[in-house]
Each structure stands twice: as C-alpha cells, then as structure tokens.
MMTF fields as JSON, N, C-alpha, C and O atoms, coordinates in Angstrom:
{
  "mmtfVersion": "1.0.0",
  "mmtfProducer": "UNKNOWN",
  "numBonds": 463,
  "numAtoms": 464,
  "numGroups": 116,
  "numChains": 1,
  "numModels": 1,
  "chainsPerModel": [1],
  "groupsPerChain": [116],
  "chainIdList": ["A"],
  "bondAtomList": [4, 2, 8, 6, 12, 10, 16, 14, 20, 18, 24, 22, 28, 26, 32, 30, 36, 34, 40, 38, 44, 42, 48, 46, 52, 50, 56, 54, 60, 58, 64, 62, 68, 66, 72, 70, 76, 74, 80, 78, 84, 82, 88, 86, 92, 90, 96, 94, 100, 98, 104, 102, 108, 106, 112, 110, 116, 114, 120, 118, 124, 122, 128, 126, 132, 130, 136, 134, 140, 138, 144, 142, 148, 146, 152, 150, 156, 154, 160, 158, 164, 162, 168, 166, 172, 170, 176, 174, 180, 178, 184, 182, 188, 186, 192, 190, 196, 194, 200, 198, 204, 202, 208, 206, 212, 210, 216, 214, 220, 218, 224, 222, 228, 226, 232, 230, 236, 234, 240, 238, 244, 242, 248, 246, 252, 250, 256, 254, 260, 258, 264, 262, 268, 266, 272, 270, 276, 274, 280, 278, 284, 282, 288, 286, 292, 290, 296, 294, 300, 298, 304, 302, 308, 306, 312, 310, 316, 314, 320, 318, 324, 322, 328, 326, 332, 330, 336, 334, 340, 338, 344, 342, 348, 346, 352, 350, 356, 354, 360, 358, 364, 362, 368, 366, 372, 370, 376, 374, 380, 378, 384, 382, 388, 386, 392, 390, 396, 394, 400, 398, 404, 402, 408, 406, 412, 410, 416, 414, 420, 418, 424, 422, 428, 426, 432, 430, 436, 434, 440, 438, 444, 442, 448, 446, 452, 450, 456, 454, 460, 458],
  "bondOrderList": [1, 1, 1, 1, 1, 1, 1, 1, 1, 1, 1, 1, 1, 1, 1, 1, 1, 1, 1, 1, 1, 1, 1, 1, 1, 1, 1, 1, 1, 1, 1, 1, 1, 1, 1, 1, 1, 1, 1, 1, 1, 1, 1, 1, 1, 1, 1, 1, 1, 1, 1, 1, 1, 1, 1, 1, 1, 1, 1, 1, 1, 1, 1, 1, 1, 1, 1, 1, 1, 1, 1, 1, 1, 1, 1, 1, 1, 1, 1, 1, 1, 1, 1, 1, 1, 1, 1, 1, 1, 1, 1, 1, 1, 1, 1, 1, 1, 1, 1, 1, 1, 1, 1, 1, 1, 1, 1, 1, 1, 1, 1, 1, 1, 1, 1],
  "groupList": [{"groupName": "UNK", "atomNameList": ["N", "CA", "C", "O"], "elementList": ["N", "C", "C", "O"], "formalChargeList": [0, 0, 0, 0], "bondAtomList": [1, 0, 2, 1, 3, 2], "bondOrderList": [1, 1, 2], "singleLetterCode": "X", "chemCompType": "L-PEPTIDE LINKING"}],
  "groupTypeList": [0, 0, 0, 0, 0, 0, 0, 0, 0, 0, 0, 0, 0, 0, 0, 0, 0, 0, 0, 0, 0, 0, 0, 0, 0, 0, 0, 0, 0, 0, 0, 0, 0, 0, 0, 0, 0, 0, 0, 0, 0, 0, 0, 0, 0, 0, 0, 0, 0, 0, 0, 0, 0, 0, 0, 0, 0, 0, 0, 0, 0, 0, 0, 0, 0, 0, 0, 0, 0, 0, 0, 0, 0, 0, 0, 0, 0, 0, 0, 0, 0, 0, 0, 0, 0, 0, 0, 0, 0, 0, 0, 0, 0, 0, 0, 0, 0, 0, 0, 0, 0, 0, 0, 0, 0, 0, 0, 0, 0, 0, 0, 0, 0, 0, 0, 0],
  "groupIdList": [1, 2, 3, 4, 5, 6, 7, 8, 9, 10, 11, 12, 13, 14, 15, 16, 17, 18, 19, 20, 21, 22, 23, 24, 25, 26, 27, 28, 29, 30, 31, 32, 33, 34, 35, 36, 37, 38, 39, 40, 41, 42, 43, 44, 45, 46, 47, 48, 49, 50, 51, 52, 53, 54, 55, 56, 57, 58, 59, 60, 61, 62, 63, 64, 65, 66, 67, 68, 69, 70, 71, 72, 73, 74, 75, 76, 77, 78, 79, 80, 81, 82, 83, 84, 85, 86, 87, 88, 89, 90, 91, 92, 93, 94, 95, 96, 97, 98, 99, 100, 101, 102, 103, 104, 105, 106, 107, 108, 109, 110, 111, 112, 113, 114, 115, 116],
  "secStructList": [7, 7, 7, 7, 2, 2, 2, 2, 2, 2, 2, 2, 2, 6, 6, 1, 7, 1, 2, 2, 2, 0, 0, 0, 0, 0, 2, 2, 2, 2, 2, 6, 6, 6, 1, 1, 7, 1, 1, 7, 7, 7, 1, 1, 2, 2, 2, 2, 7, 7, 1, 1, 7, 7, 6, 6, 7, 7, 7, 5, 6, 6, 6, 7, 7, 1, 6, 2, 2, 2, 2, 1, 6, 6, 7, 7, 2, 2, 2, 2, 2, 2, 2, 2, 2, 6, 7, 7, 7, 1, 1, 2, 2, 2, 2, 2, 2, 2, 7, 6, 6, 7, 7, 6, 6, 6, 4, 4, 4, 6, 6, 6, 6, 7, 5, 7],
  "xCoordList": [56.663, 55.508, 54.299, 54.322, 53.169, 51.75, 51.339, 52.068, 50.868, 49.782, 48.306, 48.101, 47.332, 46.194, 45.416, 45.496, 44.49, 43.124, 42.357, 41.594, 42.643, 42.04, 42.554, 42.06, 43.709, 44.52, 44.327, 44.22, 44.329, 44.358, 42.764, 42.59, 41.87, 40.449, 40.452, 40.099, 40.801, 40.583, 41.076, 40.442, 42.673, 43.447, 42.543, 42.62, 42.122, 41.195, 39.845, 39.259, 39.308, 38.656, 38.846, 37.907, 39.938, 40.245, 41.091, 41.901, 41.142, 41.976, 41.274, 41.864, 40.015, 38.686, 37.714, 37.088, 37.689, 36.523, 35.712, 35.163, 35.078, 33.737, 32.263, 31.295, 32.713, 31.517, 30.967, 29.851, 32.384, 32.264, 31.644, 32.55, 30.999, 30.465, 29.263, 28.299, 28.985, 27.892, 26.502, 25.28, 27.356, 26.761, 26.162, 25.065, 27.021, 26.32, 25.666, 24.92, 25.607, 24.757, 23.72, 22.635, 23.933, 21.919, 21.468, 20.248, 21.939, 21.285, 20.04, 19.093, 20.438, 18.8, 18.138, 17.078, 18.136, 17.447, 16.64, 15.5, 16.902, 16.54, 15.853, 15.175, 16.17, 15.679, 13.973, 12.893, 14.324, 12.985, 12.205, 11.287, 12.314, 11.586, 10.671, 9.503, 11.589, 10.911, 10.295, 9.656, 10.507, 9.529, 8.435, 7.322, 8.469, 7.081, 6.212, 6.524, 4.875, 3.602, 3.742, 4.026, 3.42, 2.69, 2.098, 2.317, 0.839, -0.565, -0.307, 0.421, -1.002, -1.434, -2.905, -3.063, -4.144, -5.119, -5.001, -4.11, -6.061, -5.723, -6.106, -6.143, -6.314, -6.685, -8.017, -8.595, -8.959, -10.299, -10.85, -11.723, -10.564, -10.969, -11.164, -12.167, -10.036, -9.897, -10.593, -10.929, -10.698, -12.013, -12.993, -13.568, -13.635, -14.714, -15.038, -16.192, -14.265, -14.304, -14.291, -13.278, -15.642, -15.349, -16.263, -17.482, -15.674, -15.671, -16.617, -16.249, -18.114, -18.638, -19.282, -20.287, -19.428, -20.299, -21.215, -20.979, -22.219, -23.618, -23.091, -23.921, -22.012, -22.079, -22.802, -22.673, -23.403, -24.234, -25.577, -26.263, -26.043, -27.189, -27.949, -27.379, -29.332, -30.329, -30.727, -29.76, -31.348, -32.022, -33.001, -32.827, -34.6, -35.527, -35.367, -34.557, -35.945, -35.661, -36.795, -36.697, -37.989, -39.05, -39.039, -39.714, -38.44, -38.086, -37.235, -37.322, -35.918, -34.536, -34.568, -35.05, -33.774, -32.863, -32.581, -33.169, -31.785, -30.797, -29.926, -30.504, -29.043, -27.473, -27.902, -26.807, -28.664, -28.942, -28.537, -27.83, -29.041, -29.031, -27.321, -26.546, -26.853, -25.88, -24.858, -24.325, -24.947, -24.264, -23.832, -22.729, -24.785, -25.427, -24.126, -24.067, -23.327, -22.382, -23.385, -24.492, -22.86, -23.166, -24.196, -24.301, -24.842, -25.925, -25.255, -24.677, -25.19, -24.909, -25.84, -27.02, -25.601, -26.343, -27.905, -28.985, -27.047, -28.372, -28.976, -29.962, -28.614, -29.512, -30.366, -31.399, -30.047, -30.505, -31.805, -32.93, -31.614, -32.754, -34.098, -35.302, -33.408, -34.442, -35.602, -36.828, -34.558, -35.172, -36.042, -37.134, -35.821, -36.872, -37.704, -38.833, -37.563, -38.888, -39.84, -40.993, -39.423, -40.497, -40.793, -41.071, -40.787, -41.691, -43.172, -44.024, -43.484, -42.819, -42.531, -43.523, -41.721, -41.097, -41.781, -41.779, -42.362, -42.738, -41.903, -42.199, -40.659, -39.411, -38.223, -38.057, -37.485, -35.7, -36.438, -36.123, -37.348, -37.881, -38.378, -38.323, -39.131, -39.697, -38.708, -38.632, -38.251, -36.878, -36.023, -35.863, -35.703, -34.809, -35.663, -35.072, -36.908, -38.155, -38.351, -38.168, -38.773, -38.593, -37.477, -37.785, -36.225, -34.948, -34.21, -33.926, -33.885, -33.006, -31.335, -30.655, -30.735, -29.309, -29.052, -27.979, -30.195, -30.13, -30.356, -31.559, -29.668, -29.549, -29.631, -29.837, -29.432, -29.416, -28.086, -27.97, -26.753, -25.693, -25.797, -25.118, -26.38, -25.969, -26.432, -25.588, -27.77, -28.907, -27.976, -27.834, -27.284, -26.708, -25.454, -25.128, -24.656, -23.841, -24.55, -24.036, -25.997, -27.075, -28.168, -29.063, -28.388, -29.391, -29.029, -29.12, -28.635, -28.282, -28.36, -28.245, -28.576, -28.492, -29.804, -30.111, -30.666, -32.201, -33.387, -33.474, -34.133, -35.308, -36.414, -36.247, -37.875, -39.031, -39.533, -40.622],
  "yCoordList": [9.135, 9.087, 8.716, 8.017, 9.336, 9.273, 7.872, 7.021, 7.785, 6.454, 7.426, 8.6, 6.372, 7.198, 6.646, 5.538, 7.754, 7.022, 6.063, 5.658, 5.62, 4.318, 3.153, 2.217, 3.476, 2.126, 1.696, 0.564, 2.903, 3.441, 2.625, 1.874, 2.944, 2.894, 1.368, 0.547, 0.851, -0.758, -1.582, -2.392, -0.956, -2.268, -1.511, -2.401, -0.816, -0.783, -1.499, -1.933, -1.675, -2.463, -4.246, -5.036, -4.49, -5.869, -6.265, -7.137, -5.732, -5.607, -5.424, -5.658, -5.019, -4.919, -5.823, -6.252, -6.078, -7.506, -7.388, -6.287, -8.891, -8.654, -8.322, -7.608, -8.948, -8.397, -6.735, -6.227, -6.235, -4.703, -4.353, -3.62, -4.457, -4.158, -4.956, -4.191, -5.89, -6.467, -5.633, -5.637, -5.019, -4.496, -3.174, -2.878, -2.233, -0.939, -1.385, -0.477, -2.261, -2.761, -3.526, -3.577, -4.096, -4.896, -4.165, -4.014, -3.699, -2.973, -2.014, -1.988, -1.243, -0.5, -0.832, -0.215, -1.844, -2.713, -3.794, -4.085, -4.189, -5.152, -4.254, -4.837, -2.883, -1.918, -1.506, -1.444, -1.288, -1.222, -2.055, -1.609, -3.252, -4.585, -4.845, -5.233, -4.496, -4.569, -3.457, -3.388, -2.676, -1.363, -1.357, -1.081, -1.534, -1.522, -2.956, -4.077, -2.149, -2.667, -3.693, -3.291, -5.355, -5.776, -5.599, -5.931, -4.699, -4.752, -2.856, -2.312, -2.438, -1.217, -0.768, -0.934, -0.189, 0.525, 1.67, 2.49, 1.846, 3.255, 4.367, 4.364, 5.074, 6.526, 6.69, 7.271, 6.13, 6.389, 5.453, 5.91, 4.064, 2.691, 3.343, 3.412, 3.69, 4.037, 5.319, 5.59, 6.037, 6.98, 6.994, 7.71, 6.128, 5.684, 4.676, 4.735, 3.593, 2.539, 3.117, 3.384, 3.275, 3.854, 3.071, 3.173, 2.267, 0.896, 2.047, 3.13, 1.184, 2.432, 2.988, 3.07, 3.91, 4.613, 4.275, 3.31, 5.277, 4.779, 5.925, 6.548, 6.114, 7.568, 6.828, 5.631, 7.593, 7.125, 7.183, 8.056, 6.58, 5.675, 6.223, 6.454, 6.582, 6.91, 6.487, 5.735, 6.277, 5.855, 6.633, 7.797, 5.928, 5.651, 6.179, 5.471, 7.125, 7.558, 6.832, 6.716, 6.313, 5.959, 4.28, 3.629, 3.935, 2.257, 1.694, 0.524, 2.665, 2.211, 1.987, 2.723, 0.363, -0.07, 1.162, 2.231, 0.722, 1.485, 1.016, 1.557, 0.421, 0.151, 0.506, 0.414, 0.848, 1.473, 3.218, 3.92, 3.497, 5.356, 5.287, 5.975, 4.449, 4.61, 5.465, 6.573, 4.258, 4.703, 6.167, 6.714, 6.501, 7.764, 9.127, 8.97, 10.105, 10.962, 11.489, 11.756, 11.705, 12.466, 11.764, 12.307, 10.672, 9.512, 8.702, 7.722, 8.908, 8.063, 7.158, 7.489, 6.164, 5.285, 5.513, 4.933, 6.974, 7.308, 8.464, 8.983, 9.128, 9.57, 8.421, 8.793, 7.666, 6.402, 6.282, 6.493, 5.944, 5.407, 6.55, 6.403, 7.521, 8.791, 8.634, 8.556, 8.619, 8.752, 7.902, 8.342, 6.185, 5.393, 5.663, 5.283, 6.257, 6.668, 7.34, 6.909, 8.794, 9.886, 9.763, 10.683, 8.281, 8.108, 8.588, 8.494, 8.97, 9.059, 10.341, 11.065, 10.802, 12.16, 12.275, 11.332, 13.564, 14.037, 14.616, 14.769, 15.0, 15.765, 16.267, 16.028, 16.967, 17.285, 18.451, 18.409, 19.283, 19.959, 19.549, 19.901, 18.393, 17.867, 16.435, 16.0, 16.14, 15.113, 16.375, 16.085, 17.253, 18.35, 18.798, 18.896, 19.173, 19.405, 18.472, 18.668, 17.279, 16.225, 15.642, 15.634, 15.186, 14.794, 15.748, 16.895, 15.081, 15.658, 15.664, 14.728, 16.487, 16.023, 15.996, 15.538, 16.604, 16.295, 18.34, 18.556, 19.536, 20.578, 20.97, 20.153, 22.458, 22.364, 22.562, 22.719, 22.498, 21.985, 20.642, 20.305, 19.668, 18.261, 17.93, 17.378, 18.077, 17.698, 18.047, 17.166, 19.286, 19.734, 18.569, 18.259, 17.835, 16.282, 15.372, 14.712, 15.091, 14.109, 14.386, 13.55, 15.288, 15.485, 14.507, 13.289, 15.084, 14.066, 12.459, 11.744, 12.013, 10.599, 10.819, 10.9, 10.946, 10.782, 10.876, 11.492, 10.444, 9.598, 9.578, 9.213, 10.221, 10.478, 9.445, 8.883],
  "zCoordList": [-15.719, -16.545, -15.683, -14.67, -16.291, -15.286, -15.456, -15.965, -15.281, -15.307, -15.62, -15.311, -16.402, -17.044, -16.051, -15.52, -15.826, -14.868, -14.841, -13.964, -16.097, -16.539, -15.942, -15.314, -16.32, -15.768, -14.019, -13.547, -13.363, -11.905, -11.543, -10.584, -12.419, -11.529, -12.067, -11.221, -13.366, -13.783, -12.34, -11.664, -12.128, -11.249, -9.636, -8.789, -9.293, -8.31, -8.616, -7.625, -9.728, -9.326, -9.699, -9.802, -9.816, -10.023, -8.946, -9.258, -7.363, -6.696, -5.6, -4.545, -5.542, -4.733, -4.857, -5.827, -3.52, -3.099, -3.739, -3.795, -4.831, -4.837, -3.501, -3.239, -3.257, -2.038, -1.524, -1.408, -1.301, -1.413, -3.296, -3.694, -4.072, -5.488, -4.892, -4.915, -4.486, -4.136, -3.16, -3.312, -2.215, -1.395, -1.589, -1.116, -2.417, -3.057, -4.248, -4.614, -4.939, -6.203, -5.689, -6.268, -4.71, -4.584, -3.428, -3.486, -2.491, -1.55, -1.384, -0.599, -2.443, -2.997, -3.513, -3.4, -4.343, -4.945, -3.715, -4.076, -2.848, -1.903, -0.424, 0.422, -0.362, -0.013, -0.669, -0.081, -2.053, -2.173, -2.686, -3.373, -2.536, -3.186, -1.829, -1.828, -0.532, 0.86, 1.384, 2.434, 0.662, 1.56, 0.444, 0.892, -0.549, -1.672, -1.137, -0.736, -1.404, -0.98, -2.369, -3.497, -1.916, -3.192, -4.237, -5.402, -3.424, -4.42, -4.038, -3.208, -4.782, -4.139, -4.575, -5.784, -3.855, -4.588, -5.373, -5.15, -6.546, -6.623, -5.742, -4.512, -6.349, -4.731, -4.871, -3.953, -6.271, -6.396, -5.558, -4.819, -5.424, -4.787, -3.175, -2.465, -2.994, -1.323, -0.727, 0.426, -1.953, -0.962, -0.87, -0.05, -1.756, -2.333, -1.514, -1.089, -1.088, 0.212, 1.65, 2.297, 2.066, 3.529, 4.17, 4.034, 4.889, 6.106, 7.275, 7.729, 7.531, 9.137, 8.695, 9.4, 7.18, 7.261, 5.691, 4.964, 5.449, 4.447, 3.371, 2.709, 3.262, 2.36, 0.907, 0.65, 0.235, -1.092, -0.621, -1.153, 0.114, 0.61, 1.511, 2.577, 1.42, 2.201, 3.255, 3.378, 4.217, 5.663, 5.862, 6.222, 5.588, 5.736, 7.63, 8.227, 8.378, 9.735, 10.635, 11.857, 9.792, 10.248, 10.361, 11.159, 9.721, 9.299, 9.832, 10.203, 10.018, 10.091, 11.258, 12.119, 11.496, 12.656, 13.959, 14.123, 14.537, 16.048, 14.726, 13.783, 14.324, 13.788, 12.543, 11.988, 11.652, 10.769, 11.042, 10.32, 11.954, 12.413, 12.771, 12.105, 13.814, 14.366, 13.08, 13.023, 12.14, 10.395, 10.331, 10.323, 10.298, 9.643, 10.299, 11.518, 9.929, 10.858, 11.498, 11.032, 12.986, 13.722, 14.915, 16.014, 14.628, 15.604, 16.536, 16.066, 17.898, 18.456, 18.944, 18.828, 19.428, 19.548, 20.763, 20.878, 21.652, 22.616, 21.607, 22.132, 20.056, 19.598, 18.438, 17.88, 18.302, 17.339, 18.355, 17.902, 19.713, 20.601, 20.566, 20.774, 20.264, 20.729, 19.416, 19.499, 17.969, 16.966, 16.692, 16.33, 16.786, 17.397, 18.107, 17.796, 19.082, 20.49, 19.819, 19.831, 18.956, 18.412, 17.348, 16.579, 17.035, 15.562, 15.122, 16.005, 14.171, 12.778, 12.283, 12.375, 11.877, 11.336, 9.829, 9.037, 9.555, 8.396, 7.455, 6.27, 8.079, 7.496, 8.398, 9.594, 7.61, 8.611, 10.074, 11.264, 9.467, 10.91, 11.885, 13.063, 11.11, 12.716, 13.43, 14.579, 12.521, 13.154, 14.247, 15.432, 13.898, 15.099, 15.959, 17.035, 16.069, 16.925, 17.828, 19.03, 17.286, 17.987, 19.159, 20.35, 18.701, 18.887, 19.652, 19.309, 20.878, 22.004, 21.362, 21.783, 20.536, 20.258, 19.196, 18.803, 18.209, 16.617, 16.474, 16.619, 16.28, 16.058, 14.592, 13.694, 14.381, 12.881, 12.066, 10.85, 13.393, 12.771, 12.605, 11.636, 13.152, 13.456, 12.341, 11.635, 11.731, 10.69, 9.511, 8.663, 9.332, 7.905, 7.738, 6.592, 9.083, 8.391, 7.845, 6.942, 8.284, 7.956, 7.186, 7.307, 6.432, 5.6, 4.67, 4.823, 3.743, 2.666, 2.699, 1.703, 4.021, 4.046, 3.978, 2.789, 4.629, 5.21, 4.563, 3.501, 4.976, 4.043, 5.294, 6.458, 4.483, 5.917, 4.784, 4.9]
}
C-alpha cells in the first residue's frame, strides 16, 4: 500500500531542520529590506532639483557676477570674463558680436536664461 503525499511531505517536514525553513523564508525578505532605499524622491522632485545650474531663472548679462554667468550652460569661466569686459549688451546679437566663444549654436543653450 502507497503512502499519500501528504503524509510523505508532513514527516519531511517535521524531520527537517528548522533552520533550513528559516533560511528560504527570511532571506528575501532581509534581501530586500537592505537593498531598498529608506526614503525615496519622487521623479518630479529630482528633475526639477538640478544642483549647478539656474534653469527657471534669468541673468541680467550686464549686472551679473563671473559665478553668476559661470551658471548659465555653455559659460566658462574665460567666457564669463569676456562678457564682463564688453559691457553693456543691448541684446542676444550683440552679446555674440561682441564675445569671443559665445556662437549662434552656443547662444541657442543660453537664450532663455538671459536678460539685457
């Protein structure tokens, strides 16, 4: 006579270490308690948070700082100096007229910030 599977898988597991049930039952669980982040942002916070640069925000070209321009994409700090030097700009044409390094690809990353 058979024995029912029941009986077979009960006395296997009353016959098997606890520890072996321990180890496939908390393991993934303790797996991902440690790979999950605490806190998390949402995805609007974090693109919207950009550390370095002025996105939103205008710059005054005639007013503004050297570390004010630097901000701005595309200004390095020896075109920040220049833009200082050929003050005062009437608009985006004569800021590229002017400016050794400021083109009319360079101007189309920085329009939008800028302010005569």
């Amino acid at each position: 006579m058979r024995k029912p599977i029941l009986t077979v898988l009960a006395a296997a597991l009353l016959l098997a270490p606890a520890s072996a049930f321990a180890q496939t039952t908390t393991t993934p669980a303790a797996k991902s308690a440690t790979t999950m982040p605490a806190t998390t942002m949402p995805a609007a916070t974090t693109k919207t948070a950009m550390p370095g640069t002025m996105k939103g925000m205008m710059v005054n070209v005639n007013t503004a700082t050297s570390a004010d321009l630097v901000k701005i994409p595309g200004v390095s700090a020896k075109i920040a100096a220049e833009i200082i030097k050929n003050r005062p700009y009437k608009n985006v044409a004569e800021l590229v007229k002017k400016v050794k390094g400021i083109g009319p690809k360079n101007v189309k990353k920085m329009e939008a910030m800028l302010s005569f």
